[in-house]
C-alpha positions as CSV (number, residue, x, y, z in Angstrom):
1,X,27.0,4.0,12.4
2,X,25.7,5.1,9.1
3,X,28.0,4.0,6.0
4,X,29.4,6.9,3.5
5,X,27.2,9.8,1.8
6,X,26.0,8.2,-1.2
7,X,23.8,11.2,-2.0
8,X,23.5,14.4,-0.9
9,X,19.7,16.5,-0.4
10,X,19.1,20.3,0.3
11,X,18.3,19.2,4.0
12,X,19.4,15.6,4.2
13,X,22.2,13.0,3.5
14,X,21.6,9.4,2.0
15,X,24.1,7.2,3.3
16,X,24.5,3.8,2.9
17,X,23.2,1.1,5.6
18,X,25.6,-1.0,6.9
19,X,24.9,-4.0,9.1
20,X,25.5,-2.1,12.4
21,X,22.8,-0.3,11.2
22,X,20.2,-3.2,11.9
23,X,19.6,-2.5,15.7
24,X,18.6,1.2,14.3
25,X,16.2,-0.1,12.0
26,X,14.5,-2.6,14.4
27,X,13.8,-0.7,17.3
28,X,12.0,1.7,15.1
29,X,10.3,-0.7,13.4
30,X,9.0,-2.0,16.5
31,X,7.6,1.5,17.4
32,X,3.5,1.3,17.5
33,X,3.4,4.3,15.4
34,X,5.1,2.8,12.8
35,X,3.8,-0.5,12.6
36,X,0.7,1.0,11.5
37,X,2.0,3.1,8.9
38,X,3.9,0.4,7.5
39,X,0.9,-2.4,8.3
40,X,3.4,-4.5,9.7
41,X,2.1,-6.4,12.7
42,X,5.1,-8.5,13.3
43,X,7.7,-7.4,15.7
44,X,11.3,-6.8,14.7
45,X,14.3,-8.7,16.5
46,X,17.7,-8.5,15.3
47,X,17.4,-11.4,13.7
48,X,14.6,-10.5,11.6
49,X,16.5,-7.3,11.2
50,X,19.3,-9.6,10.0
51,X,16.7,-11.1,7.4
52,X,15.7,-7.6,6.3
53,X,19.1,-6.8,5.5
54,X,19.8,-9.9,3.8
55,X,17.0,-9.9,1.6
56,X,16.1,-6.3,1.3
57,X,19.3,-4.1,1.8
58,X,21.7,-6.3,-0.1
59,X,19.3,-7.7,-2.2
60,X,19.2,-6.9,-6.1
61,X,15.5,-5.9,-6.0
62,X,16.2,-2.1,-5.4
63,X,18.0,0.0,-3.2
64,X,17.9,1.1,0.7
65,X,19.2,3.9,2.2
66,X,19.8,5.9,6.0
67,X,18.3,9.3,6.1
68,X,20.8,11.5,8.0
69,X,20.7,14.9,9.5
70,X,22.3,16.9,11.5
71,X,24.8,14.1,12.2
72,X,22.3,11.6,13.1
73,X,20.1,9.5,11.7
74,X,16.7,9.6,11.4
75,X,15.0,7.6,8.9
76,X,14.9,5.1,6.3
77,X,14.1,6.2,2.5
78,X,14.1,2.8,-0.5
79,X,12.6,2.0,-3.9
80,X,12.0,-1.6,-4.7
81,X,10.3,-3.8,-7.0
82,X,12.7,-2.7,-9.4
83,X,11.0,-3.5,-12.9
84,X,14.1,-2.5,-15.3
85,X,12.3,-3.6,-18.1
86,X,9.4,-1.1,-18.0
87,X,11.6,1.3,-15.9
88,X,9.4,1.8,-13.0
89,X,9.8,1.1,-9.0
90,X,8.2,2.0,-5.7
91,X,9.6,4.3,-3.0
92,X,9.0,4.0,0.4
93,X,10.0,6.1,3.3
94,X,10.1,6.5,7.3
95,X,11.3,9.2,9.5
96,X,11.8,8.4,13.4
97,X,8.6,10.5,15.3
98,X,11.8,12.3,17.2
99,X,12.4,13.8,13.8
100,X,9.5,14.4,12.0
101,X,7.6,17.6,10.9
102,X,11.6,18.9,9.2
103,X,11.1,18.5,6.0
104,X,13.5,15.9,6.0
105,X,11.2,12.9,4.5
106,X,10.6,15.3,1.3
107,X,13.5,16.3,0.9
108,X,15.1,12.2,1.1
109,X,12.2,11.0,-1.2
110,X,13.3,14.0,-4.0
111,X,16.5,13.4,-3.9
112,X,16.0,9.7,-4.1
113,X,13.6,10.3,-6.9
114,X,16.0,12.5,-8.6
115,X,18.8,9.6,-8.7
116,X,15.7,7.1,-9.1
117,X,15.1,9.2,-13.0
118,X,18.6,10.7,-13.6
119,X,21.0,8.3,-13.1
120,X,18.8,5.0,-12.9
121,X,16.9,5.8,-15.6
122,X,13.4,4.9,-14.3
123,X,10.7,7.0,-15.6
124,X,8.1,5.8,-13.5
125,X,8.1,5.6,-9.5
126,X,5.0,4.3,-7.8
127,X,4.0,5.0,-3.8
128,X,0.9,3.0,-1.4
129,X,-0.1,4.9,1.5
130,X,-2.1,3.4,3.8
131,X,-4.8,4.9,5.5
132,X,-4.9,8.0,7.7
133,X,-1.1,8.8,6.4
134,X,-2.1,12.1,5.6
135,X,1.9,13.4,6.3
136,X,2.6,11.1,4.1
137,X,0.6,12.0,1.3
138,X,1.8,15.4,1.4
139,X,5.5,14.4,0.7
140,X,4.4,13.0,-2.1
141,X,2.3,15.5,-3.4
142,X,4.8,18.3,-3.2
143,X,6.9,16.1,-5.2
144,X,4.1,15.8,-8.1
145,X,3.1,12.5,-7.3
146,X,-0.5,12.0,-8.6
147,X,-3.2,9.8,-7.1
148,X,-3.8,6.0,-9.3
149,X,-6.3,4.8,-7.6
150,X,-7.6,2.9,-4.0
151,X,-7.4,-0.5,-3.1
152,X,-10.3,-0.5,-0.4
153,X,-10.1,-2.4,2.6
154,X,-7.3,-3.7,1.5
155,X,-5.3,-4.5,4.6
156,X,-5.7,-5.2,7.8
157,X,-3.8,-2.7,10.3
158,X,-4.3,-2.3,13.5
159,X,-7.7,-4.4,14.7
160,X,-9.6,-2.7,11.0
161,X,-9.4,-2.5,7.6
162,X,-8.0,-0.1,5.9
163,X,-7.5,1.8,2.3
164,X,-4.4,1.5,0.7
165,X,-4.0,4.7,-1.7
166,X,-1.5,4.5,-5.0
167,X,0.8,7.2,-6.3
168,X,2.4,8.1,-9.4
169,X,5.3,9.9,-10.5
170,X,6.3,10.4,-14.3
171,X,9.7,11.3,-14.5
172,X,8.4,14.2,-16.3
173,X,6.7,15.7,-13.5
174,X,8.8,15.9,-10.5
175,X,9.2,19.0,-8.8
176,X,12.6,19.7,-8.3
């Protein structure tokens, strides 16, 4: 069960993850589909679910949030390598393949943008997208993210290589 509204999108709520949440997390994790996005070969238990919320959720290195809608939820939606100093971090988000094509992984990556800028204070958020994400690279683009630069080759996903794209986002230039 997701924790309280933390913020609230046009289309979506960002709630808090709780550790319930954790069996949620890993069995989409563990989806094929999603592996590849996220280049993550290793499977998922709920103890390495455990270890993700340990280190990633509660950790001090960003912030991790549920994407809810319609009274369920559907994805996941994070900025991390928090750099305070230079005021910059990188987003990251997921929506479950039951929920996606709604709009609702633009609308959670604005509004975590929004808080990322107004009430963070970052003025910088960076993306990677790894290759064929092309859904992916539309979120970001409607938000005013702007191509850095490719890393080629530069994982492994999947049995091949693949091209890891990087985003930027000046606070300046989100579309709201």
């Amino acid at each position: 069960m997701p924790g309280p509204v933390f913020l609230t999108g046009d289309r979506v709520e960002l709630r808090t993850v709780e550790r319930e949440d954790r069996e949620f997390i890993a069995r989409h994790r563990n989806n094929p589909a999603f592996r590849r996005v996220l280049g993550d070969a290793r499977p998922m238990n709920l103890s390495a679910a455990t270890d993700y919320f340990e280190s990633v959720v509660v950790g001090d290195d960003g912030e991790t949030f549920l994407i809810c809608a319609d009274d369920r939820t559907v994805g996941l939606c994070f900025f991390y390598d928090l750099d305070e100093t230079n005021g910059s971090a990188e987003v990251g988000y997921w929506i479950t393949a039951e929920a996606q094509g709604n709009g609702y992984a633009t609308d959670a990556a604005r509004t975590l943008a929004r808080y990322a800028f107004d009430e963070r204070r970052l003025v910088k958020l960076t993306a990677r997208v790894r290759e064929p994400n092309e859904a992916s690279i539309r979120v970001l683009e409607k938000l005013g993210f702007r191509e850095e630069g490719v890393l080629r080759e530069q994982e492994f996903v999947d049995g091949r290589r693949v091209d890891l794209r990087l985003f930027g986002l000046l606070a300046s230039e989100l579309e709201r």
